[in-house]
C-alpha positions in Angstrom: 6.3 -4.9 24.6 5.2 -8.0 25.9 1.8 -7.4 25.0 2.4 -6.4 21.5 2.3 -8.7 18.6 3.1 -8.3 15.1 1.9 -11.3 13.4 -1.5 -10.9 11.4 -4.6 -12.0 11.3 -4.2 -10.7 15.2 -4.5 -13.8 18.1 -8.1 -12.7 18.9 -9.2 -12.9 15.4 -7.4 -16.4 14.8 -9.2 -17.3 18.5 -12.4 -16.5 17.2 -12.2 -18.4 13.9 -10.7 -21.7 15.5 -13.5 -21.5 18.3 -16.2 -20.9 16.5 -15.3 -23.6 13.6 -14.8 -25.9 16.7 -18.6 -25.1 17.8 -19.7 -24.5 14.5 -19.1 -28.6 14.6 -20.2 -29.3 17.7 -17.4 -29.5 19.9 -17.7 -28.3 23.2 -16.0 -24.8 23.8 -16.7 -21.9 24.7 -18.8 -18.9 23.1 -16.9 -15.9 21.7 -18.5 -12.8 23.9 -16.4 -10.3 22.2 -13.0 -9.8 20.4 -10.8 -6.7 20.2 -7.7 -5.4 18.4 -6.1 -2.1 19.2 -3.4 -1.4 16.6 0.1 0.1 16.9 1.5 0.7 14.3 3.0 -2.1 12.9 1.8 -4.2 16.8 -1.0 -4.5 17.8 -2.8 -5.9 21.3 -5.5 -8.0 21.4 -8.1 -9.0 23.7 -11.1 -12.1 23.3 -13.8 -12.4 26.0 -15.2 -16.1 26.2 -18.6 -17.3 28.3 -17.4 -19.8 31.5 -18.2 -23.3 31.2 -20.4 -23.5 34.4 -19.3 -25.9 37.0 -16.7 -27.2 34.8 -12.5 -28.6 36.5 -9.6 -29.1 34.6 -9.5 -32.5 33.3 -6.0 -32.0 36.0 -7.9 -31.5 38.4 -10.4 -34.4 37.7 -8.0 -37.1 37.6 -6.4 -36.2 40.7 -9.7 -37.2 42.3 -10.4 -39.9 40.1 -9.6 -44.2 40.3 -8.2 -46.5 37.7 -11.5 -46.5 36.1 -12.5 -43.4 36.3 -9.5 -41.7 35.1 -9.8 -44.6 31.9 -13.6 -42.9 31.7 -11.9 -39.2 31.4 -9.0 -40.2 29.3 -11.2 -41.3 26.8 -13.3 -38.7 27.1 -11.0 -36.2 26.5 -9.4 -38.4 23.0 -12.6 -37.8 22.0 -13.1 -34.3 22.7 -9.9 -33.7 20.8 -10.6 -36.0 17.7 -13.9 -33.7 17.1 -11.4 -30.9 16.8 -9.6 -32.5 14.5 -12.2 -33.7 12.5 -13.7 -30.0 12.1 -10.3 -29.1 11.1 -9.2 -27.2 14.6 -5.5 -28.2 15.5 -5.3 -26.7 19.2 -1.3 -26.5 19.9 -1.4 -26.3 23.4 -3.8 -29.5 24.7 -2.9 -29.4 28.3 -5.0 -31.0 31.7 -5.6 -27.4 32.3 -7.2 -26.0 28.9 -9.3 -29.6 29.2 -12.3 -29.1 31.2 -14.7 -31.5 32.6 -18.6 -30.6 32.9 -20.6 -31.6 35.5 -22.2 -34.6 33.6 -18.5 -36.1 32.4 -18.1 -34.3 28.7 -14.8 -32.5 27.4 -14.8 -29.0 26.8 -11.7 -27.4 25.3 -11.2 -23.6 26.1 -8.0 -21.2 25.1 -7.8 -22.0 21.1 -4.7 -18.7 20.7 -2.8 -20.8 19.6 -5.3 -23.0 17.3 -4.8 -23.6 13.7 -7.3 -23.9 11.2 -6.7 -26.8 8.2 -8.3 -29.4 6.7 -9.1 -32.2 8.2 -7.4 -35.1 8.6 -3.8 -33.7 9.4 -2.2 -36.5 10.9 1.2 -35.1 11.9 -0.4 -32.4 13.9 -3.1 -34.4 14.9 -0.7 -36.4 16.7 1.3 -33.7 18.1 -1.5 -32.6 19.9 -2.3 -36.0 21.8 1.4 -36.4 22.7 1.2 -32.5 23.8 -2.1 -33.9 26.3 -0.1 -36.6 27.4 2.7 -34.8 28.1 0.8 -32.5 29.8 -1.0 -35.1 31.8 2.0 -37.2 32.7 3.8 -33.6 34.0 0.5 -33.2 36.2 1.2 -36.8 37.8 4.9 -36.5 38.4 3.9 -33.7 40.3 2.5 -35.6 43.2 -1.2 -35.1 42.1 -2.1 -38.0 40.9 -1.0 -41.3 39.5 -0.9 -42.1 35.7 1.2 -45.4 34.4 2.2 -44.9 30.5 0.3 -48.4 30.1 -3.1 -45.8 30.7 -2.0 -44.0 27.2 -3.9 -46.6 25.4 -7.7 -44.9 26.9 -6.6 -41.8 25.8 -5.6 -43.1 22.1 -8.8 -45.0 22.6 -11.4 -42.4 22.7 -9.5 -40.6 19.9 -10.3 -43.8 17.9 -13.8 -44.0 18.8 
């Protein structure tokens, strides 16, 4: 049963509508391929099929290559990849280094949006939950050997979410 939900509108559906208000706005993500919902009964199991971002790393990833001032460059970067989310009204609960990816030429893309929520604008409280989420994320990445990140580098993050 672990791939059996009850919950409706099914995860692919909610996927779909978060993503494609998030590109609808211009953020970067990815394109919805495909989405499909096999029902069971009162379950059902859900797939969604997104395009790759070509020659795109985890923001992770990135940073473990990067210097002081490059890893300022991607922190900001990636506050403000998330505050165009927020302002088109896409809450992404689970902003990780790993669902952050860098392009080629230095933008944000956000992919896996299953756990997205859709609400106006302008929802601080979430808003903020998601950044600490990112940082958590980030700072879990560094203790892990791969890269070094003092709290004091925070502020580029909160930075490019402040534009």
């Amino acid at each position: 049963v672990r791939d059996l939900y009850l919950l409706r509108p099914p995860r692919p559906v909610r996927e779909l509508e978060a993503t494609e208000r998030a590109r609808a706005a211009g953020c970067r993500v990815p394109i919805v391929q495909a989405v499909a919902v096999e029902e069971r009964g009162l379950f059902y199991r859900g797939w969604i099929v997104t395009s790759a971002i070509d020659e795109a790393r985890s923001l992770s990833a990135v940073m473990a290559e990067a210097d002081e001032t490059g890893r300022g460059a991607l922190l900001a970067a990636a506050g403000a990849a998330v505050r165009d989310l927020h302002e088109a009204g896409v809450y992404h609960r689970d902003l990780t280094g790993e669902n952050l990816l860098v392009e080629g030429d230095g933008r944000v893309a956000v992919i896996d949006f299953d756990r997205a929520l859709v609400a106006p604008p302008g929802q601080q409280a979430m808003a903020a939950r998601g950044l600490d989420r990112l940082w958590r994320s980030l700072r879990k990445a560094a203790a892990a050997g791969r890269f070094v990140l003092p709290e004091a580098e925070r502020r580029w993050l909160d930075r490019g979410y402040a534009r």
